[in-house]
KEVOZA-653581 format. One record per residue (C-alpha): residue in one letter; x, y, z. Coordinates in nm, 3 decimals. Example, Ala and Ser with C-alpha at 12.3 -4.5 7.8 and 13.67 -1.06 7.14 Angstrom:
BEGIN
A/1.230/-0.450/0.780
S/1.367/-0.106/0.714
***
This chain:
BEGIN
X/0.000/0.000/0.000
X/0.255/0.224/0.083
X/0.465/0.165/-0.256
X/0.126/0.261/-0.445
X/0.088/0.561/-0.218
X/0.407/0.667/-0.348
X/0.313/0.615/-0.691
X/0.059/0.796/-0.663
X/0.204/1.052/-0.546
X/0.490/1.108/-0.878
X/0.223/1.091/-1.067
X/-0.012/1.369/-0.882
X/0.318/1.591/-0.909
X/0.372/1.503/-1.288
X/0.001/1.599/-1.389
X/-0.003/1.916/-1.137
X/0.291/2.040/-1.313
X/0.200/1.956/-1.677
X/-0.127/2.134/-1.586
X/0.039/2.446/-1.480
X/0.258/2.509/-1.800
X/0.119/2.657/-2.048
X/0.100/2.540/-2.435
X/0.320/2.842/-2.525
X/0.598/2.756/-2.285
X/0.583/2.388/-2.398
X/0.610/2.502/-2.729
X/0.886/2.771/-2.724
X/1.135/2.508/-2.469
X/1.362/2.446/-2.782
X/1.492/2.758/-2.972
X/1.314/2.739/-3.370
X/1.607/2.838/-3.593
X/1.382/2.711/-3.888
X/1.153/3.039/-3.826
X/1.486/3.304/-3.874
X/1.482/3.501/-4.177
X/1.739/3.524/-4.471
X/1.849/3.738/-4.751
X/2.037/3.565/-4.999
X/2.321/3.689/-5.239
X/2.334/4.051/-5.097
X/2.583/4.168/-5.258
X/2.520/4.515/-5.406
X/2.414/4.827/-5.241
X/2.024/4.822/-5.283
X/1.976/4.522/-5.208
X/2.177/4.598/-4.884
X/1.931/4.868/-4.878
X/1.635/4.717/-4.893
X/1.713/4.444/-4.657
X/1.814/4.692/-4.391
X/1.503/4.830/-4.414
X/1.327/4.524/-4.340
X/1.220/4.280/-4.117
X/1.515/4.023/-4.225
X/1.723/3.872/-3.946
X/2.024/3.712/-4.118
X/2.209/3.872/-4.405
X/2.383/3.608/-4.620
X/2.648/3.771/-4.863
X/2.928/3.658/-5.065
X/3.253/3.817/-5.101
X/3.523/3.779/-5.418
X/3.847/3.945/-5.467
X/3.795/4.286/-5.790
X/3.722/4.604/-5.818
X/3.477/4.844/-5.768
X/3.275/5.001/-6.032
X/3.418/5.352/-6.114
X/3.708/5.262/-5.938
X/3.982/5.474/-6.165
X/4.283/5.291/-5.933
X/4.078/4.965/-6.000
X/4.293/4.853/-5.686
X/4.223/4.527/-5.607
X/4.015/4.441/-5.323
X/3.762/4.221/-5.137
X/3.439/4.324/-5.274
X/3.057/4.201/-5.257
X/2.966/3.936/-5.528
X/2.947/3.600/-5.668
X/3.188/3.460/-5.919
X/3.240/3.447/-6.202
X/3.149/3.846/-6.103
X/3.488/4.045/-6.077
X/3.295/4.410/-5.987
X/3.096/4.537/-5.819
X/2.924/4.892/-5.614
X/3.019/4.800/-5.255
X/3.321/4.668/-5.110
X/3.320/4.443/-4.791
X/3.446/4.723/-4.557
X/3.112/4.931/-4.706
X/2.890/4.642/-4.679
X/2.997/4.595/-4.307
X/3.057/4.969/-4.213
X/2.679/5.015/-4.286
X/2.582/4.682/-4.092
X/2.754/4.806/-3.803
X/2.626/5.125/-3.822
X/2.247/5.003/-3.848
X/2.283/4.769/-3.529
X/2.405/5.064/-3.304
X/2.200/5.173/-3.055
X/1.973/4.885/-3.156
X/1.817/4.591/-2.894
X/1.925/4.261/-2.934
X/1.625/4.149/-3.100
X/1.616/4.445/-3.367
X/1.989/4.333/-3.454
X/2.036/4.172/-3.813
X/2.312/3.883/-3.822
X/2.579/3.837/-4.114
X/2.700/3.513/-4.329
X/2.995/3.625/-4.478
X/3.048/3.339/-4.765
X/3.429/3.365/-4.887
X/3.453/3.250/-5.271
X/3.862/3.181/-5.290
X/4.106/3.144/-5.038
X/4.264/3.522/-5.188
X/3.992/3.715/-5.079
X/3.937/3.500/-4.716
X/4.306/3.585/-4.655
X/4.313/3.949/-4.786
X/4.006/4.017/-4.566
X/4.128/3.891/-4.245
X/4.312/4.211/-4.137
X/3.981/4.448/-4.212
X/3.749/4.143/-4.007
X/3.958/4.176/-3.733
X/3.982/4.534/-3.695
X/3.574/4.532/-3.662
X/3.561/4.207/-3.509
X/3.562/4.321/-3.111
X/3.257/4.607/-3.246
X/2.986/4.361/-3.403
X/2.825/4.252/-3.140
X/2.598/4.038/-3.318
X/2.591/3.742/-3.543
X/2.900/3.697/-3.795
X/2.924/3.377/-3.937
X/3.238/3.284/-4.143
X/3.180/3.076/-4.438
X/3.339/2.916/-4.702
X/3.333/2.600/-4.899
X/3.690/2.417/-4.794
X/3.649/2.096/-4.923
X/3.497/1.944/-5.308
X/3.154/1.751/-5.257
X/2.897/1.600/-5.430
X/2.878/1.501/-5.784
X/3.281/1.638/-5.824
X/3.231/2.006/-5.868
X/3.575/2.079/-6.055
X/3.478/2.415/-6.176
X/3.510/2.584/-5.839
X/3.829/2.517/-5.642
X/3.778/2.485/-5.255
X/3.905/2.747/-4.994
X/4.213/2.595/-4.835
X/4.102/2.431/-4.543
X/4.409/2.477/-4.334
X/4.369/2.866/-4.447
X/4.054/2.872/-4.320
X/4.078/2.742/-3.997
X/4.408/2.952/-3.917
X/4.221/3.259/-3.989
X/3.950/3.216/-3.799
X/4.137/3.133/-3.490
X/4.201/3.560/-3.469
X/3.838/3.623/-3.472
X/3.760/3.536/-3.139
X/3.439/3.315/-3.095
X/3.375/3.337/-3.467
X/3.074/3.104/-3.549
X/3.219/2.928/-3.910
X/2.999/2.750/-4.160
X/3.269/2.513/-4.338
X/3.115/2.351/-4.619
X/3.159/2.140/-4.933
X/3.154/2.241/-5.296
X/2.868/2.117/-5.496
X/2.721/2.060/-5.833
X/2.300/2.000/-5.802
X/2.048/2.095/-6.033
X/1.728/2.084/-6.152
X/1.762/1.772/-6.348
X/1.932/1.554/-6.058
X/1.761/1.352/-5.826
X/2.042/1.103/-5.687
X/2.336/1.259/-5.448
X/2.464/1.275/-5.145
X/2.773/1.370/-4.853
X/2.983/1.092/-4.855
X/3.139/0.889/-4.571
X/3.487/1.033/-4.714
X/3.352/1.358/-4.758
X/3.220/1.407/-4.401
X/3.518/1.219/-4.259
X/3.761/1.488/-4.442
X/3.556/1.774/-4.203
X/3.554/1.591/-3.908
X/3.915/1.485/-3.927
X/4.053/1.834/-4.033
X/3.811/2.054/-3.715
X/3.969/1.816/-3.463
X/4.316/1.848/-3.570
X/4.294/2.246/-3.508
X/4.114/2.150/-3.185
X/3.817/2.403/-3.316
X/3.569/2.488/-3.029
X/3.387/2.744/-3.198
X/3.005/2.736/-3.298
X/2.957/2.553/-3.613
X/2.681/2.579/-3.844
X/2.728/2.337/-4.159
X/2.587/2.460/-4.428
X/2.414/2.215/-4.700
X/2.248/2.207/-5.001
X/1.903/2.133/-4.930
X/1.837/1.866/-5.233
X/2.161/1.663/-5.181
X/2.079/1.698/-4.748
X/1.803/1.500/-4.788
X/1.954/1.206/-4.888
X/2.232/1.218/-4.663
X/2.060/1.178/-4.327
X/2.304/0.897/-4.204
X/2.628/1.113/-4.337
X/2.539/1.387/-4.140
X/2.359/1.223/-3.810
X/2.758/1.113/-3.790
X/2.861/1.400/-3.850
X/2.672/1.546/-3.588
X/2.758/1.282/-3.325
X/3.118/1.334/-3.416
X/3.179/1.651/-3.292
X/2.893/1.800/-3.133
X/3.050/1.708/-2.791
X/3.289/1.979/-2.814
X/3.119/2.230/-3.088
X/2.787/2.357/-3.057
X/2.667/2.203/-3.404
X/2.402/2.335/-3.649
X/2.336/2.284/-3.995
X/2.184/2.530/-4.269
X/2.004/2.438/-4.542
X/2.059/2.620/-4.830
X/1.933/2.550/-5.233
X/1.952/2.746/-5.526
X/1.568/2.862/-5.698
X/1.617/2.561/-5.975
X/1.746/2.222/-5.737
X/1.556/1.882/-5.743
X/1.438/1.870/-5.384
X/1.276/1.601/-5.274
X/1.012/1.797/-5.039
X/0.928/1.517/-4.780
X/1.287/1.370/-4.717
X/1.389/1.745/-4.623
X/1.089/1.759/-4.405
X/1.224/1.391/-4.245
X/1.595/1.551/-4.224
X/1.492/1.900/-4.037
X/1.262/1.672/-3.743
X/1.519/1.443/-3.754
X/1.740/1.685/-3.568
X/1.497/1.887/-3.457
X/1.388/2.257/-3.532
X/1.687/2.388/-3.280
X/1.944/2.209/-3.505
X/1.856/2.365/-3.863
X/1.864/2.714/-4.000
X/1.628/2.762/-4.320
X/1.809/2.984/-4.634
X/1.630/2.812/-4.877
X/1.357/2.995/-5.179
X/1.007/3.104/-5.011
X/0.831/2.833/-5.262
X/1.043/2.582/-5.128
X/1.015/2.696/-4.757
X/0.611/2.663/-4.805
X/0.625/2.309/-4.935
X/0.752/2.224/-4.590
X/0.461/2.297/-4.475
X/0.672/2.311/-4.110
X/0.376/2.552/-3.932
X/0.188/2.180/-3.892
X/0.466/2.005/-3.746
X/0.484/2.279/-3.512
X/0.092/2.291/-3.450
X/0.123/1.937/-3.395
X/0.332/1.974/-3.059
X/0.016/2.120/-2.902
X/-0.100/1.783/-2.866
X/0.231/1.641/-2.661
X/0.076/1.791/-2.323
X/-0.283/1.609/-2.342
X/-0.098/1.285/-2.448
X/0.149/1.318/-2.168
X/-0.165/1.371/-1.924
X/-0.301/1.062/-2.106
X/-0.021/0.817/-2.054
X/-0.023/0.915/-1.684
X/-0.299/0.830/-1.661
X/-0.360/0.519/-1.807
X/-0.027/0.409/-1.600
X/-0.240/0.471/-1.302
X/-0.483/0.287/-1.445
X/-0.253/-0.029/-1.467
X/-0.132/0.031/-1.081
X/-0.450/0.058/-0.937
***
């Protein structure tokens, strides 16, 4: 009698205190990266405009090694663009200058985030010095990125940053989160692909060998993701005991995505685990509002199972 007092006790606490939380703290326990906002490509000065003046909460840029338009010196320079561009109207100390200058002053939940995505190892290394003379004043998101290894379906046509390169530099920016990735060639027309044991391994091996700490976000193309759930669970498991591990899905407006393995991959590590920069028509295919509407039910089938396990005891 006494053992089924206490029994009933546990249980009495359980269901008193799933009674007192509410549905919204239930639902908001794990951090949703999924519902952060993106711009993609920003790399020209209205487009920096126009995302400044909006709601967007992550700025995702890439940065190549030219010149400026109406540059007369045409000195050579780190610059905002996508190869094969080799000009363009704002360099990278522009492009962050006006950042910076739009998060002063502002809370931490009016502050926009940058992913800085490095297209050679020139520019990564010739922008180091200018990173770290801002680095100790952005006091908000800057994520390092750049593709230091080839990947799926052997991209040839765009050479890797250096890996070692990569990690060396962003041991001077102190707490830098990085976003190493893979190279990758993905289209419309393919529908088989995927991160490779080898490929994966190549990360892992090369993070623990500079005995990186930092915050890492992996980004990954969303179509060839999908299919690579077992790849990347190890991954994952390899490292995430001494890096805080993310991935972000990422897909140009033309990939093959198979819509309902993506789905599979985001739940499979969970909504805290996976930032979305991916095209709106893609993002509403997920359809991920109903997974989340879904965990409304996990408190009245908790209270359930309690219940019917006092059921069984008594």
């Amino acid at each position: 009698m006494a053992q089924k007092f206490s029994i009933l006790s546990f249980l009495l606490i359980h269901l008193i205190l799933l009674c007192s939380c509410s549905g919204d703290e239930m639902e908001t326990t794990l951090t949703n990266l999924t519902s952060i906002s993106w711009s993609h490509r920003t790399n020209s000065q209205s487009l920096l405009d126009e995302v400044l003046k909006s709601d967007i909460n992550m700025i995702e840029a890439d940065i190549v090694y030219g010149v400026l338009n109406n540059d007369s010196s045409e000195e050579m320079q780190p610059i905002m663009g996508h190869p094969p561009e080799t000009t363009s109207d704002i360099s990278l100390r522009s492009f962050l200058n006006q950042v910076l200058d739009y998060n002063k002053n502002k809370d931490i939940s009016e502050k926009k985030g940058v992913k800085l995505d490095f297209k050679s190892t020139t520019v990564y290394k010739s922008s180091l010095p200018l990173l770290m003379e801002l680095w100790d004043t952005m006091d908000y998101p800057v994520w390092i990125n750049a593709d230091i290894y080839p990947g799926p379906w052997n991209n040839t046509s765009t050479i890797p940053v250096d890996a070692q390169e990569f990690f060396d530099g962003a041991k001077k920016l102190k707490n830098a989160v990085l976003s190493p990735g893979w190279t990758t060639a993905w289209g419309y027309n393919y529908t088989d692909g995927h991160y490779t044991q080898e490929q994966v391994d190549a990360m892992i091996n090369v993070i623990k060998e500079n005995n990186i700490t930092n915050q890492i976000t992996f980004p990954v193309r969303a179509g060839i993701a999908s299919q690579s759930v077992t790849e990347l669970d190890h991954l994952y498991r390899s490292l995430n005991m001494t890096n805080a591990i993310t991935f972000t899905l990422w897909s140009s407006v033309n990939d093959s995505v198979n819509v309902e393995k993506l789905r599979d991959m985001i739940f499979h590590f969970g909504v805290d685990k996976v930032y979305i920069d991916i095209p709106e028509e893609l993002f509403n295919q997920l359809n991920l509002d109903n997974e989340r509407n879904s965990s409304r039910l996990l408190k009245p089938l908790m209270l359930l199972s309690l219940i019917y396990l006092f059921v069984l005891i008594f």
